[in-house]
N, C-alpha and C positions, 0 to 999 in steps of 0.2 A: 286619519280622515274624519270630517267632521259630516254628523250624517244633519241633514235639514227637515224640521220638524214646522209644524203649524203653532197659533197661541190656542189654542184648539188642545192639544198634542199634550199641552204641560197641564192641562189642567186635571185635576186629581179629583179622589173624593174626599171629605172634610172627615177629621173624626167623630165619633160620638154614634157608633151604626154602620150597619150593610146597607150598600146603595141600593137596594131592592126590594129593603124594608119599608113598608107602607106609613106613611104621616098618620098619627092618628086623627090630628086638627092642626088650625093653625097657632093654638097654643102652644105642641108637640113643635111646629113647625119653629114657633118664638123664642121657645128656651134652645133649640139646635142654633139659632141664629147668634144669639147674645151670648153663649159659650163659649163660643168661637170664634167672635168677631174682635175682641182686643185680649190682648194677651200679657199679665203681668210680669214684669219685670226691666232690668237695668236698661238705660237707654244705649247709643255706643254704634250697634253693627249698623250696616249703611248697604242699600243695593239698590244697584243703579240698571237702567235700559233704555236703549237709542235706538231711537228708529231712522234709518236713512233714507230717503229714497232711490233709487237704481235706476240711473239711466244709461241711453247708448252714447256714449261721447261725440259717435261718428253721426250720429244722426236721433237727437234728444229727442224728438217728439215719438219716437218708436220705443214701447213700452216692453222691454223684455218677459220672455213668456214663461208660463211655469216649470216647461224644461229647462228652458234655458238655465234658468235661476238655481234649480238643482243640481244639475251639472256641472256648474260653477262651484257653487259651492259645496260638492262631494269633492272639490280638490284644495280644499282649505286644510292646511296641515293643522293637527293638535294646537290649538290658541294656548297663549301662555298662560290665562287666565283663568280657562277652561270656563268659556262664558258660553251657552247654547245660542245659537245659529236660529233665529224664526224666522220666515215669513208672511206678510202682514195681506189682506185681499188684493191688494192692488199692487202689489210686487214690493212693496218695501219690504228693508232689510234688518231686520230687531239682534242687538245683541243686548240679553239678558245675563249682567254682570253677575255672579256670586256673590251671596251676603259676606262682608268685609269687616272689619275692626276697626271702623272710622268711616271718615268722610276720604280723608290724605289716600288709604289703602284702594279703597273702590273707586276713585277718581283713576289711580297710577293704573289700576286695573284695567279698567275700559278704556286708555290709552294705548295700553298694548296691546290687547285682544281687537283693538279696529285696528291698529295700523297694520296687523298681519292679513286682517281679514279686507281692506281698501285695498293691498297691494296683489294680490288672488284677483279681485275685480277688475283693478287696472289692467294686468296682463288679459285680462279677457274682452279689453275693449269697454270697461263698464264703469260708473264713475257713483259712491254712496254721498248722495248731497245731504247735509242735514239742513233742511228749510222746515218749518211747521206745516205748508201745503206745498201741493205740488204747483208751481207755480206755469206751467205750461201745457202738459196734456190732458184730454177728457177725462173726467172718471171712468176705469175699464175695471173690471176683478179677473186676475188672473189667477190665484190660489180655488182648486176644485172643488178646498174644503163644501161637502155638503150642511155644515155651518154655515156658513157664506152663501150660500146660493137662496137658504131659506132666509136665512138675514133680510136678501136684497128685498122677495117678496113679502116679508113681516113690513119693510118700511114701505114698499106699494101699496100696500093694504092699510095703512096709517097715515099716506097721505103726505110724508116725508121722504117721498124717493129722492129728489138730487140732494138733500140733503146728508141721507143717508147714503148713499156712493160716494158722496166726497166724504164725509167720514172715514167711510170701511176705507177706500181707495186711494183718496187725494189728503189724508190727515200723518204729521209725524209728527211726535215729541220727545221730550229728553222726562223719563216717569224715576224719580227717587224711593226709596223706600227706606223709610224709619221705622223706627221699634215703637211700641205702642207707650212704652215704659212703667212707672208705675202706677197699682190703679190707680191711690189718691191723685195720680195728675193726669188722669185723663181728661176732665172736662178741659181744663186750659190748654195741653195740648193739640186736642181735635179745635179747639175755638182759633187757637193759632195758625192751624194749620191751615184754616177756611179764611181767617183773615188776611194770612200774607197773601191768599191768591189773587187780588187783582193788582197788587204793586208787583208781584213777579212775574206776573202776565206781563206786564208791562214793560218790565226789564226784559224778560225774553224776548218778545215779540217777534220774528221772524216771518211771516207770512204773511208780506200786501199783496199775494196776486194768485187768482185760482184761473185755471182754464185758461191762461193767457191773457187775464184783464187783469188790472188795480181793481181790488174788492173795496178800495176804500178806507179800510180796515186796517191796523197795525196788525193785529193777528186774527189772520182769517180762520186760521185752525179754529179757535177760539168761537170766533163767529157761527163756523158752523154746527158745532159741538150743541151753541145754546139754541137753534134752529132744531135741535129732536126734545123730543119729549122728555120733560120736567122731570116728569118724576121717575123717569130712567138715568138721566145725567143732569140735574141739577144738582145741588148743593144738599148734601147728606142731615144737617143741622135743625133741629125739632125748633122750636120759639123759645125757648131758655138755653138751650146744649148745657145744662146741667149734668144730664146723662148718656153719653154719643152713644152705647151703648142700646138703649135702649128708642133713641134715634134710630139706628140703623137698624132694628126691627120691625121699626114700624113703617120706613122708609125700604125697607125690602117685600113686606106681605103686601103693604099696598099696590109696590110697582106692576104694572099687566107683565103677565107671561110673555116672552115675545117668541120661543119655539118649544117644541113641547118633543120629548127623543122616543124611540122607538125603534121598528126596521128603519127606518129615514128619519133626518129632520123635518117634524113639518110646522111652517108659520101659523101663528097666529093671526087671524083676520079679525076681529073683535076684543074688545077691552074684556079683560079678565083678573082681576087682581090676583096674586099669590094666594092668599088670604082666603078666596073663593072657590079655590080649587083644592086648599088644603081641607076645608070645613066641608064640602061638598056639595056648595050651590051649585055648581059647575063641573063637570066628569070633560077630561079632556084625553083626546085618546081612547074613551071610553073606561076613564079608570080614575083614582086618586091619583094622588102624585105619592112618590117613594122618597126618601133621604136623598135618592142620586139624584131627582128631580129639581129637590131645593136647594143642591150644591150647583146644579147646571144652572137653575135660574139665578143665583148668584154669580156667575161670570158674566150675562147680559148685563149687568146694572154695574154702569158707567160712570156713579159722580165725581167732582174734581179730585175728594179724597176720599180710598175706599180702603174701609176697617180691612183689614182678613188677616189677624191676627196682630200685625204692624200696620202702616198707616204708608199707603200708597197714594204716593203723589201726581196727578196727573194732569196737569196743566199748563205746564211747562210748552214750550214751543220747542222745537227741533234746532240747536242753535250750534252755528258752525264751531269747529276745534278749538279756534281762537279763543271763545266766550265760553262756551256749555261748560267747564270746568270751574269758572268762576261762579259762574251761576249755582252751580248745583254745591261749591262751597258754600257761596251766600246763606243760599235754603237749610241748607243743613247745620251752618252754625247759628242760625238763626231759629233754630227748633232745638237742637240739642246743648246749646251753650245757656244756663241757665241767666246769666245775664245779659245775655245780647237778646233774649229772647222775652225779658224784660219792657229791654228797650221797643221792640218789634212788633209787642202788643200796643205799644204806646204810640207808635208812629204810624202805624198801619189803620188804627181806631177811626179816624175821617173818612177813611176810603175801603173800609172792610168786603162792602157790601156792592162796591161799584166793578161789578164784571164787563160788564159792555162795554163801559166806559174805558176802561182797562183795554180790551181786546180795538176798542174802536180808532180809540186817538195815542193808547198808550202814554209813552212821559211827555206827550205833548200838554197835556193837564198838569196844572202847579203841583195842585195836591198831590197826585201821584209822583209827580217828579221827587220832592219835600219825601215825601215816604221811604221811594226808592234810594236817595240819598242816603237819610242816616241808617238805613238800613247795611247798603251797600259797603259803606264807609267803617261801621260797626264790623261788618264779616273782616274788613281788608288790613284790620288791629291787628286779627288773630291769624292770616293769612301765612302758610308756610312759605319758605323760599323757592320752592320749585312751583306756587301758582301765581308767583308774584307779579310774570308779566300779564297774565291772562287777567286775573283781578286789577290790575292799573287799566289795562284795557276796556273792562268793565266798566268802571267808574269813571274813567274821559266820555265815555257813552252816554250816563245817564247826566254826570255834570252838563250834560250839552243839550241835555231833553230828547237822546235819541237811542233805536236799540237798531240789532242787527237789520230789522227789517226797512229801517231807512238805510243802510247801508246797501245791503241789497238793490232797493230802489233804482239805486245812485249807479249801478252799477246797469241794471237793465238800461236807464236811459244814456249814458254814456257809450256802450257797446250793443245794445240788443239784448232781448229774452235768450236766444239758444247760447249766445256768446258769455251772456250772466251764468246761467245755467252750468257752462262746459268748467267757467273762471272757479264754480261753487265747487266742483268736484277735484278742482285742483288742477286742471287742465288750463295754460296759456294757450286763450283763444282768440 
């Protein structure tokens, strides 16, 4: 029996201290951060996490509830994989792969550990769609986490509520994780890693529709991601990235606190940097912040790729069975093959810095398309024989200037939203 946890749930304290030890400042705060944020050594293991969305096949606009969703999956037998079971605020369904011995390993991995865990759902009447949004119902939160509840009021208070609910509620994606490798490569690593992201935005794309309309958007995920605040979920990258390192310290004291722990969660209503709470402009809670404080404010802070020890990939769109395999080969030989990732610096340099763009029209733009190619093409060299139809499938995609999300399209207007929907989770509707 697999027991169901929150993302909440997995989060840990960091080394380096008791979590209940008091910050001295935010210099104390700065060296805790840069310790711990990349980690040296060989490059290689690979882990992977899918987010699905769960709907009711019989009746899609009904958003399954948090019992429900428990009790389902308290009847998932041992996964072969052994990949933990989360659940995400708005009922999506995460499985978090184990770190693997490749790319080939943790691909075959999260193969097996969904197909056990879709066929648990389907006997229950319930269907895990991988789209990047949810393409039909309101944003709701159905997870109690008291994480979540303070969340939603942190973003009322900031002035990004619907943003924020479709985030926490209406967002999926497919998140990789790499090794940080070694340090002399750290800076072109992380440089890499921020530049592939808007040609593989691009190629993923997955999500033109939130709440039952065209957003317009090739990935709306996307869209709405850049809709919260900057400097919680922008782009981690200082004005050199000479040293990601010590980017992502200064890219972490600056970000405002968004909940502060205690008996409860409570939001914050006011900009607060990190940085001002550790030095003591600012007493919140009525107190400094502790070691547990600055490992918990480090799980708020959302950018596309976040240090924490390896390099987490987060931009990905939620991208059906077909595709998400190729994909996440693409990404990952494209970071860890020291020659295709050559090539990848050099293809991707025109369009580095175009997210919007990327999220908006996707490979409908030359450049991007030009990018996504020799990128694509470079992965499908090196492509094993069991990804080969998914990688062919890939690359007809982007030769044609399109990704899953026009495909989708193609499918709402042919059949209907609830009938696209019912087709995504694998149901002839």
């Amino acid at each position: 029996m697999v027991d169901v946890t929150t993302t909440a749930d997995l989060v840990g304290t960091r080394p380096g201290g008791s979590a209940g030890a008091e910050l001295v400042d935010s210099d104390d705060a700065a060296g805790r951060i840069g310790e711990n944020c990349l980690k040296d050594g060989p490059i290689g293991r690979v882990g992977l996490e899918i987010e699905a969305h769960c709907f009711d096949i019989a009746d899609p606009m009904r958003r399954p509830s948090w019992n429900e969703l428990t009790e389902v999956i308290a009847q998932v037998p041992p996964l072969p994989s052994g990949s933990p079971i989360t659940v995400e605020p708005g009922g999506a369904v995460e499985l978090s792969g184990l770190p693997a011995a490749g790319v080939r390993p943790a691909i075959a991995a999260m193969q097996s550990d969904r197909a056990v865990l879709q066929d648990v759902f389907a006997e229950h009447g319930l269907g895990l769609v991988l789209l990047g949004a949810d393409p039909l119902r309101p944003p709701h939160r159905v997870n109690p986490g008291d994480r979540y509840r303070a969340m939603e009021r942190f973003f009322a208070a900031s002035g990004t509520t619907d943003a924020g609910a479709a985030m926490m509620t209406s967002t999926a994606s497919v998140q990789l994780n790499v090794e940080a490798g070694p340090c002399a490569g750290w800076a072109d690593r992380v440089r890499l890693a921020h530049a592939l992201g808007p040609t593989m935005i691009a190629i993923s794309a997955n999500s033109p529709l939130l709440c039952g309309e065209p957003s317009g958007w090739r990935s709306t995920r996307q869209r709405v991601w850049s809709q919260l605040d900057s400097a919680r979920c922008g782009p981690v990258l200082g004005a050199s990235g000479h040293d990601p390192g010590a980017d992502w310290v200064s890219y972490a004291l600056k970000a405002p606190v968004m909940l502060v722990q205690g008996s409860k969660t409570v939001p914050m209503t006011e900009v607060v940097p990190f940085a001002d709470w550790a030095d003591g402009r600012a007493l919140l809670g009525g107190r400094r912040p502790t070691v547990g404080d600055l490992d918990y404010h480090l799980t708020t802070l959302f950018p596309p790729v976040r240090p924490r020890g390896f390099l987490e990939i987060r931009y990905l769109d939620s991208t059906p069975d077909e595709v998400w395999p190729a994909v996440v080969f693409t990404l990952a030989t494209l970071l860890d093959d020291p020659a295709a990732a050559d090539l990848a610096a050099e293809a991707t340099e025109p369009v580095a810095t175009e997210w919007d763009l990327a999220a908006r029209v996707g490979l409908g733009d030359g450049r991007l398309q030009a990018a996504a190619l020799r990128c694509v093409r470079t992965a499908a060299e090196s492509a094993p024989a069991e990804l080969q139809g998914s990688m062919e499938r890939l690359l007809r995609q982007v030769e044609r200037g399109r990704s899953s999300a026009d495909d989708f399209s193609d499918l709402v207007v042919g059949s209907g939203l609830r009938a696209a929907v019912r087709r995504s989770a694998g149901v002839m509707a």
